[in-house]
C-alpha positions in Angstrom: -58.7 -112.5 -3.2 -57.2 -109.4 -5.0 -60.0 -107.2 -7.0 -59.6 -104.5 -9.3 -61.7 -101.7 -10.6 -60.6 -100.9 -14.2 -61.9 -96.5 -14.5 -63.4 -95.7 -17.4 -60.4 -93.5 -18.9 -58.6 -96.8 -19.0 -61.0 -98.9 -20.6 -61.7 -96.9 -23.6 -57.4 -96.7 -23.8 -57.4 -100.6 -24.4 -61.0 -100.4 -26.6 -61.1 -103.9 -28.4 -58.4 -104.9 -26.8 -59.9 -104.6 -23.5 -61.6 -108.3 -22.9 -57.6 -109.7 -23.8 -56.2 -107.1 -20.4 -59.4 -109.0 -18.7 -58.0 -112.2 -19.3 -54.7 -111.8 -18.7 -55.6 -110.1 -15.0 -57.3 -113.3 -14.7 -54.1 -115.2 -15.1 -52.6 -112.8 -12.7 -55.5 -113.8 -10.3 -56.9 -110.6 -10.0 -60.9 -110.2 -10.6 -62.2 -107.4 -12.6 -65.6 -105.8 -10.5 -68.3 -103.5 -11.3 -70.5 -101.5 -8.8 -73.8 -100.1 -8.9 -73.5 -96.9 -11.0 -72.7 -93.9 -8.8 -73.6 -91.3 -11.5 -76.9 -90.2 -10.5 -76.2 -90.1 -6.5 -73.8 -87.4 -7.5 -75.5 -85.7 -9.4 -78.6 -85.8 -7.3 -76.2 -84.2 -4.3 -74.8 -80.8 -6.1 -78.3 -80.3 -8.1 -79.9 -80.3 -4.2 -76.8 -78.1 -3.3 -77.7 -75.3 -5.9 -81.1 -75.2 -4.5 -79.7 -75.0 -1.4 -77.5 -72.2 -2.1 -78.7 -70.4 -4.5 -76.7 -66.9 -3.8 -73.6 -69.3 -4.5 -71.9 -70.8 -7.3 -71.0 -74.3 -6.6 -68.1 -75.7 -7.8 -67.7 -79.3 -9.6 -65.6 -81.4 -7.0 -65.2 -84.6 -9.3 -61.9 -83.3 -10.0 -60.2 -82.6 -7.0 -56.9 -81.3 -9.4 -59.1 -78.5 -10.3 -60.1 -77.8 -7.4 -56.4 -78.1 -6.3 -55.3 -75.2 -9.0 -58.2 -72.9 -8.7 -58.6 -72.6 -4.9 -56.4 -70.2 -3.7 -57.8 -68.4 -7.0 -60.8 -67.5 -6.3 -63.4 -64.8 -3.9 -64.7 -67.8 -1.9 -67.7 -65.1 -0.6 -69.5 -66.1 -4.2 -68.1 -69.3 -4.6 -68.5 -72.7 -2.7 -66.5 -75.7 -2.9 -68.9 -78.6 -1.3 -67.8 -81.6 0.3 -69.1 -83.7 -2.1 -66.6 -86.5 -3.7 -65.4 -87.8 -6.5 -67.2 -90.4 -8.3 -64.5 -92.6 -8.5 -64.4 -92.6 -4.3 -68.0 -93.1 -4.5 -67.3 -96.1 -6.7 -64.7 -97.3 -4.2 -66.9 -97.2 -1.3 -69.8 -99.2 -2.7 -67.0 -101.8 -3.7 -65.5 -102.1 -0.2 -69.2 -102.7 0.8 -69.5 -105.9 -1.5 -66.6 -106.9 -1.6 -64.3 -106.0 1.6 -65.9 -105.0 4.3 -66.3 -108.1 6.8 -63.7 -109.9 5.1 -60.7 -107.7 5.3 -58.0 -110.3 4.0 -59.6 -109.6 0.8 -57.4 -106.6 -1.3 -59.1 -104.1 -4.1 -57.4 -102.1 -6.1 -59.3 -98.6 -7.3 -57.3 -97.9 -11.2 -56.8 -94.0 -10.9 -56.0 -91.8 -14.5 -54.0 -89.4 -12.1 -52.1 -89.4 -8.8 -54.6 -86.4 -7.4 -57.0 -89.1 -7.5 -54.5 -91.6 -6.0 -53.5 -89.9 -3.2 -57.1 -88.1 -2.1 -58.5 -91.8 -2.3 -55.7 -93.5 -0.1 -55.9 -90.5 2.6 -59.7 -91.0 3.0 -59.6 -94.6 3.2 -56.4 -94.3 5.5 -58.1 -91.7 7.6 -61.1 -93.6 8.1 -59.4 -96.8 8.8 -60.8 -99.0 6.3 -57.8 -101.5 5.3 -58.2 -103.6 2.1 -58.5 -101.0 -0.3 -55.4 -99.3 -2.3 -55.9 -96.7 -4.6 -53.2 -97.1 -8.0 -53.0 -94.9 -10.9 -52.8 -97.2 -13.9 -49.3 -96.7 -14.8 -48.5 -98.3 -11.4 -50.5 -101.4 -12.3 -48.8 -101.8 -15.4 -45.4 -101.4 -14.0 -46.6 -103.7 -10.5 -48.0 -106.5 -12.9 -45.7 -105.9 -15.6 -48.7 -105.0 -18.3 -48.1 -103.5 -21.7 -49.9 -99.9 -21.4 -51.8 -98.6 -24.5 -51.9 -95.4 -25.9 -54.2 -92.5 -24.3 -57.2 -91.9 -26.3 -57.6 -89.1 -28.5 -60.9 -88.1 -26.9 -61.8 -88.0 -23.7 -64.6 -91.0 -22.4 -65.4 -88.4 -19.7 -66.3 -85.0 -21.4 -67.5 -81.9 -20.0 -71.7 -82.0 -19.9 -72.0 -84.1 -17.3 -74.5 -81.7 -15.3 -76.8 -80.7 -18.6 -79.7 -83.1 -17.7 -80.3 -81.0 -14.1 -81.9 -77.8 -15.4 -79.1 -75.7 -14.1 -77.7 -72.7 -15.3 -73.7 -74.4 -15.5 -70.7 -73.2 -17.0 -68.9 -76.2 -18.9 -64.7 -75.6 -18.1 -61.7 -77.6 -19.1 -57.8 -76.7 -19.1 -55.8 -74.6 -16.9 -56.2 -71.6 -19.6 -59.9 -71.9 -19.9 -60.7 -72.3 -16.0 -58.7 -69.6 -14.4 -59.5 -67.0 -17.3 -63.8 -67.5 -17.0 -63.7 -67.8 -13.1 -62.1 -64.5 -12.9 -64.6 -63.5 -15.5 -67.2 -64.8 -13.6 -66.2 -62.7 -10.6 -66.6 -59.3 -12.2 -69.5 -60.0 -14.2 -73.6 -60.4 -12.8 -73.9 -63.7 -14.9 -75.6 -65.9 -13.7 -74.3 -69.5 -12.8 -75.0 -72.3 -10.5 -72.6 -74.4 -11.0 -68.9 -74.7 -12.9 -67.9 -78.0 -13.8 -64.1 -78.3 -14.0 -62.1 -80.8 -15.7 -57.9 -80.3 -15.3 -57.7 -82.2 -18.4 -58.3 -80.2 -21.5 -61.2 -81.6 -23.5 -62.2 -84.0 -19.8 -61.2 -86.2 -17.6 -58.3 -88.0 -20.1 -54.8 -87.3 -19.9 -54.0 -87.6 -16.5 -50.8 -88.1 -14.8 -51.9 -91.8 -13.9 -52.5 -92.8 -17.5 
């Protein structure tokens, strides 16, 4: 049985359209799944971080092509770069819990809107020896099943704010520009910040590489 995981950038490309891409993946025998939300475990594991390291400033991991461009960037005495992962690889694990682990001649794909995402989800899974799972950006679905691609959206369906619930002092970054220019800020200043979220994409997660 081949499943797929549609990411949310993707779904809001197709909008209305999106129940007609259902059925025709159904034609192409592949099953569209859903896992438990992984929103709030990920959140719940850089808000204990903060409080865990409070003379640090953590920064946001759920987009490892930020972290990618600003690594090498930065005075990693102030700042910490946690070992926390993506949703999207969160999302994949609890999908190759239901549907492919102990049945292994089962295939799921993980959608990916860029090939950062791609290639850091096939590595782990490769790594850790879990066969079953392949990680595509969309535009290699569309090409692989031969599906007509949409447009990107004009806003993003992942903004910054993701962290604004947690009571955290957090600085809301997105764009090359923006990111390297109030990181370096943020080194020569006292402000005070627990935690940067960083999105590649200018406005959020949207206009990936993938999509």
């Amino acid at each position: 049985m081949n499943y797929i995981w549609i990411n949310p950038v993707v779904k809001s490309m197709y909008g209305i359209k999106f129940e007609n891409l259902l059925q025709e993946l159904k034609r192409k025998d592949y099953e569209v799944v859903e896992p438990p939300s992984q929103i709030d475990v990920v959140k719940n594991k850089f808000k204990t971080l903060c409080s865990e390291k409070e003379d640090k400033i953590i920064l946001d991991t759920r987009c490892p092509a930020a972290i990618e461009y600003i690594e090498d960037k930065i005075n990693h005495s102030k700042f910490c770069i946690p070992k926390i992962e993506p949703i999207l690889i969160h999302t994949a694990r609890s999908l190759y819990d239901l549907y492919i682990k102990g049945d292994e001649n089962n295939r799921l794909f993980i959608t990916t809107p860029c090939n950062c995402l791609k290639d850091m989800g096939n590595n782990i899974f490769k790594k850790e020896g879990k066969t079953g799972v392949v990680f595509e950006t969309w535009n290699d679905i569309c090409e692989n099943l031969h599906i007509k691609k949409e447009d990107r959206c004009s806003e993003s369906p992942i903004p910054l704010g993701f962290f604004r619930d947690l009571n955290l002092d957090v600085l809301e970054l997105s764009g090359e520009e923006e990111i390297l220019k109030e990181v370096e800020n943020i080194e020569k200043t006292k402000e005070k910040v627990n935690l940067i979220e960083m999105l590649l994409c200018e406005g959020g997660c949207n206009r990936g590489d993938g999509v």
